[in-house]
C-alpha positions in Angstrom: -16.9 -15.7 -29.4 -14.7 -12.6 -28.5 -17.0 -9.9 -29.6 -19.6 -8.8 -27.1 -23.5 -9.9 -27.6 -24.9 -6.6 -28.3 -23.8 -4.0 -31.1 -24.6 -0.4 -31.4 -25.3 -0.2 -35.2 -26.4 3.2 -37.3 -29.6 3.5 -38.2 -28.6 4.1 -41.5 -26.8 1.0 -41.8 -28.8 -2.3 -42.5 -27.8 -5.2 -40.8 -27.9 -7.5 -43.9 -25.2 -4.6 -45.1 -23.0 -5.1 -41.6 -23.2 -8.9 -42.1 -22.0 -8.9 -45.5 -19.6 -6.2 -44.9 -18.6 -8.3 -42.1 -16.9 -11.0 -44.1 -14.4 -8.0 -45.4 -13.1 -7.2 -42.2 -10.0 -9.5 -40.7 -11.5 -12.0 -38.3 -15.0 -10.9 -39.9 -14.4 -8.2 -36.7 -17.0 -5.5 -38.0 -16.6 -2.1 -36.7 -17.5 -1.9 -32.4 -19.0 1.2 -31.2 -16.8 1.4 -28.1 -17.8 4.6 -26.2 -20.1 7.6 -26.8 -19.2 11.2 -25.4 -22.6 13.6 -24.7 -21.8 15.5 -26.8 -22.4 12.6 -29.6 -19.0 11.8 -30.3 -17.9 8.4 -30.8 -15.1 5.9 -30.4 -15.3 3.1 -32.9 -13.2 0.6 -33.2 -12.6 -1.5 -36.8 -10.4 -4.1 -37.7 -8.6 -3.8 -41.3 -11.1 -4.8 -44.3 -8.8 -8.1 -46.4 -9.5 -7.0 -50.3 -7.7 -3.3 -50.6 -9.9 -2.9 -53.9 -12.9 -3.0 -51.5 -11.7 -1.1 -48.3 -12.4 2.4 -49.3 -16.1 1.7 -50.5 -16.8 -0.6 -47.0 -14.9 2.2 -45.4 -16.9 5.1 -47.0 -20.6 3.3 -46.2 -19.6 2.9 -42.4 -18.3 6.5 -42.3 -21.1 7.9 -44.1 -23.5 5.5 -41.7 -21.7 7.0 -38.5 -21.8 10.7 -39.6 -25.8 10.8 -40.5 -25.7 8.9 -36.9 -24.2 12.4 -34.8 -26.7 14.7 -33.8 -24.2 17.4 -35.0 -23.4 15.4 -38.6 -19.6 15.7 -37.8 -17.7 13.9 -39.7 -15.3 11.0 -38.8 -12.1 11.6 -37.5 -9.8 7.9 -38.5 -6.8 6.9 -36.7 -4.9 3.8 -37.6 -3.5 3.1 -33.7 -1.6 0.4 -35.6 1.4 2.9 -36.8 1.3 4.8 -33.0 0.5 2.2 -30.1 2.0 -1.4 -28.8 0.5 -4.5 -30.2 -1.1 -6.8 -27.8 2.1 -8.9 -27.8 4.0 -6.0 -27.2 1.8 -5.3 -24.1 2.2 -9.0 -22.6 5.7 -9.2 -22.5 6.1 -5.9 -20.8 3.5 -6.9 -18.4 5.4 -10.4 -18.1 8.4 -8.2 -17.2 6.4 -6.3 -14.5 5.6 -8.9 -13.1 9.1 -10.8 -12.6 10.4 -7.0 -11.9 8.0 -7.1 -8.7 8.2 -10.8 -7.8 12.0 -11.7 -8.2 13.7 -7.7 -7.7 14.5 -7.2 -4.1 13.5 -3.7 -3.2 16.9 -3.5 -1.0 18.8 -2.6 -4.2 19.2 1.2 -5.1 15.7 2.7 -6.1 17.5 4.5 -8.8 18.5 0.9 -10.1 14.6 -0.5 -9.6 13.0 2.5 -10.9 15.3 2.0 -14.4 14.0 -1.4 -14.1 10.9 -0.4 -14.1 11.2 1.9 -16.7 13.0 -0.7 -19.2 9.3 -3.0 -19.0 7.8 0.0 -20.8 4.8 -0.8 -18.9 4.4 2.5 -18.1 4.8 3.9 -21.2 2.0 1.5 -22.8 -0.4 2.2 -20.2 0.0 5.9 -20.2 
């Protein structure tokens, strides 16, 4: 129910292929083409496939499907954002301290003081 209604999908990649591959992925959350650049790069987004002894073939056939996909045949550039941004947890309670920081800190006190506050949510950080 999360996921949105429509997918972008290779060509190269059938979707009896995605649906099985789907079932491999955490939360069966196949990979989400996020955003496309003119120039035909891609963001996609994919959660981490369960069985280890089947994450570099599943991982391979997408790749493969995505570079036949760019009008240049670049190939795919993989990040795991896992080892270098907040998890969504991590983003909640600095937003939860935010919040309280704006609601329940009088302004009055020094600005240095509010501003270290501010600093100490990390909500900046995570949203920069």
């Amino acid at each position: 129910t999360s996921l949105p209604e429509y997918f972008v999908v290779p060509s190269s990649l059938a979707d009896q292929d995605l649906k099985l591959y789907s079932y491999s992925f955490i939360g069966r959350r196949m990979p989400l083409w996020s955003w496309n650049h003119p120039n035909g790069s891609a963001l996609v987004r994919m959660a981490n496939i369960k069985d280890v002894l089947q994450q570099r073939r599943i991982d391979q056939r997408i790749c493969n499907a995505i570079t036949r996909s760019h009008p240049l045949r670049s190939d795919v550039y993989k990040s795991d954002l896992d080892k270098c941004l907040p998890n969504i947890q991590e983003i909640q309670t600095a937003h939860i301290k935010l919040k309280q920081l704006c609601v329940n800190e009088p302004f009055d006190e020094t600005e240095e003081k509010w501003l270290s506050s501010l600093e100490n949510t990390r909500w900046l950080e995570y949203i920069r």
